[in-house]
N, C-alpha and C positions, 0 to 999 in steps of 0.2 A: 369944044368939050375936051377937059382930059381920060388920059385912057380911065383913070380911078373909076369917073363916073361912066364911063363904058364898059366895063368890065362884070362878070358877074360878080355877083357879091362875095361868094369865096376870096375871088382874084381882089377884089379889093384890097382887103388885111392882107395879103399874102407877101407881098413885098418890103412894106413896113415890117409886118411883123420879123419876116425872115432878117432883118440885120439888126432888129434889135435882141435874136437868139445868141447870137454871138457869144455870149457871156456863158449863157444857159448852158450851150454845147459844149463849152467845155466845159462847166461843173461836171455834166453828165458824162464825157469821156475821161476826164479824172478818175469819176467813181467807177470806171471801166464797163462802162455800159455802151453798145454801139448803138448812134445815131446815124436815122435811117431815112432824115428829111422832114417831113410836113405831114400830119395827118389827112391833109388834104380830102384823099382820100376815104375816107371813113364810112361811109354812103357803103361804099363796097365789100365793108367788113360783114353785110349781113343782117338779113331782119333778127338773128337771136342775138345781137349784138345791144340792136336799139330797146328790144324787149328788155332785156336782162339791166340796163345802163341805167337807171334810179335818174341819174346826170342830166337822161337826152329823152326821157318817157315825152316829154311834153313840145320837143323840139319838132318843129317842118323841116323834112328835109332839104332844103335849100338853107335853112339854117344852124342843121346839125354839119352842113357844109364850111360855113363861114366858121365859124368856132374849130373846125379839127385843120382849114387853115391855119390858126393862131394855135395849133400844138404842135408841139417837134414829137417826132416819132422815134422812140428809142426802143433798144432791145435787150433783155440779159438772159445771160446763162442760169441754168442750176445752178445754187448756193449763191448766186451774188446779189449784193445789198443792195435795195433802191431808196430805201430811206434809213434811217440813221437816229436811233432814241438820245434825245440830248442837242442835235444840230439843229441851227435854224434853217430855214426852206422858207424861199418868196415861191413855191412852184407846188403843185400837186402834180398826180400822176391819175386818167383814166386806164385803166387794166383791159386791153384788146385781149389780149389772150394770155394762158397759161394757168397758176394760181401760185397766191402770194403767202406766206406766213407773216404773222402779225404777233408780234410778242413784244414785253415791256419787261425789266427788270426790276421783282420787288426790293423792298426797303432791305432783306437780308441778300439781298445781290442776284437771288435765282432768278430763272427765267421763265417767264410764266407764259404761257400762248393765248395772246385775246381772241383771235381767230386765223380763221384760213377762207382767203378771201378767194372768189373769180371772175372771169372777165363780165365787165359793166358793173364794177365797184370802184368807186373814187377815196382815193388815198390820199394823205396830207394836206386836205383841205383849211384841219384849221389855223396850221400854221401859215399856210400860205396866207390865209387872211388876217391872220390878229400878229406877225412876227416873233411869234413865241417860239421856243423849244419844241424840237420833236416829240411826241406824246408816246411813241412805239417807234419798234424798229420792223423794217418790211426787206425780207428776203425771198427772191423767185425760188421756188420749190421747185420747177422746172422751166425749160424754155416762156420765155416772158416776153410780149409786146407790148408799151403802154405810152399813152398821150401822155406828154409833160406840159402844163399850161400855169402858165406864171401870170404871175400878181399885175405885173406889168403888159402883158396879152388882153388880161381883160379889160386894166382902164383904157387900152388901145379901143376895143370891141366896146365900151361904155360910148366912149367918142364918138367912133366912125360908125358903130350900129347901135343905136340905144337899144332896140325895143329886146336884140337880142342879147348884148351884154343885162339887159335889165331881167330879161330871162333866164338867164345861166344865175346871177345872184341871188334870185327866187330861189332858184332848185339848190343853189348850194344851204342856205337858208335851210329848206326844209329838210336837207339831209342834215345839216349841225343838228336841227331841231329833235328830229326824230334818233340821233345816238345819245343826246342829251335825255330822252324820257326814257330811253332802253338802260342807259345808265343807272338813272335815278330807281328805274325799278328794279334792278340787281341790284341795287345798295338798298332799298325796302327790303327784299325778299333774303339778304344778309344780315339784319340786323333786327330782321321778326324770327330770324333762325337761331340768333344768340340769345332773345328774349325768351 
């Protein structure tokens, strides 16, 4: 038997994933944010963590395990940027702690605030899936912890764990789904306002 299939299932991804961050880690210390290892751990951030997470509501813990293997754990300061309006991103970020601002620059340049997020909110999801531009720009408000999991993690987790990479797609799924009807209904309730 090799160790892979002896290993818990966190341990599985763990060392695959850990050299294929390599790249990751340094985007993310480029953008001056400190990298703090593996989420590995995540289990121990706490039942209002899993409560609060949209991301993990539906996840076993043994498989809210293997997935925060496949995240690098990074950290920023007040004012620094974790995402970037305009960049492309193969990565998302789950929010462990702190709270984030969320703003987008309209068509005459200003800056508009779509929101102010907290921890167990998942950020740049859609870019990480479809390679598009960033949508918003996300700056910590204060001390920040958050999972980075990239495009490349998950077809890792597709692989090696179907049922739970197929799970994490679900949920990301229904979170696009459910910003997309919140959308469309701010754009209703804008345009029954000008009528």
């Amino acid at each position: 038997m090799t160790a892979a299939m002896t290993a818990p299932a966190s341990a599985a991804i763990s060392t695959p994933i850990s050299a294929a961050t390599t790249a990751i880690e340094k985007k993310m210390q480029d953008a001056g944010l400190e990298v703090l290892g593996s989420c590995a751990n995540l289990l121990e951030r706490g039942p209002q963590l899993l409560r609060n997470a949209a991301l993990l509501e539906d996840f076993k813990p043994e498989e809210v395990s293997s997935l925060g293997a496949a995240m690098l754990l990074v950290r920023a300061q007040a004012g620094q940027v974790l995402i970037t309006e305009g960049e492309t991103g193969d990565w998302m970020l789950l929010l462990l702690s702190g709270t984030v601002d969320v703003t987008r620059r309209t068509q005459g340049g200003e800056l508009s605030r779509l929101a102010v997020i907290r921890p167990g909110a998942a950020i740049g999801e859609m870019s990480m899936l479809d390679g598009e531009l960033r949508a918003a720009t996300c700056v910590a408000l204060d001390a920040v912890e958050a999972g980075v999991l990239t495009r490349a993690a998950i077809g890792q987790l597709i692989r090696e764990q179907p049922a739970v990479g197929a799970k994490l797609l679900v949920k990301l799924t229904q979170l696009l789904a459910q910003r997309l009807r919140n959308t469309s209904n701010q754009l209703i309730k804008a345009v029954q306002k000008q009528g």
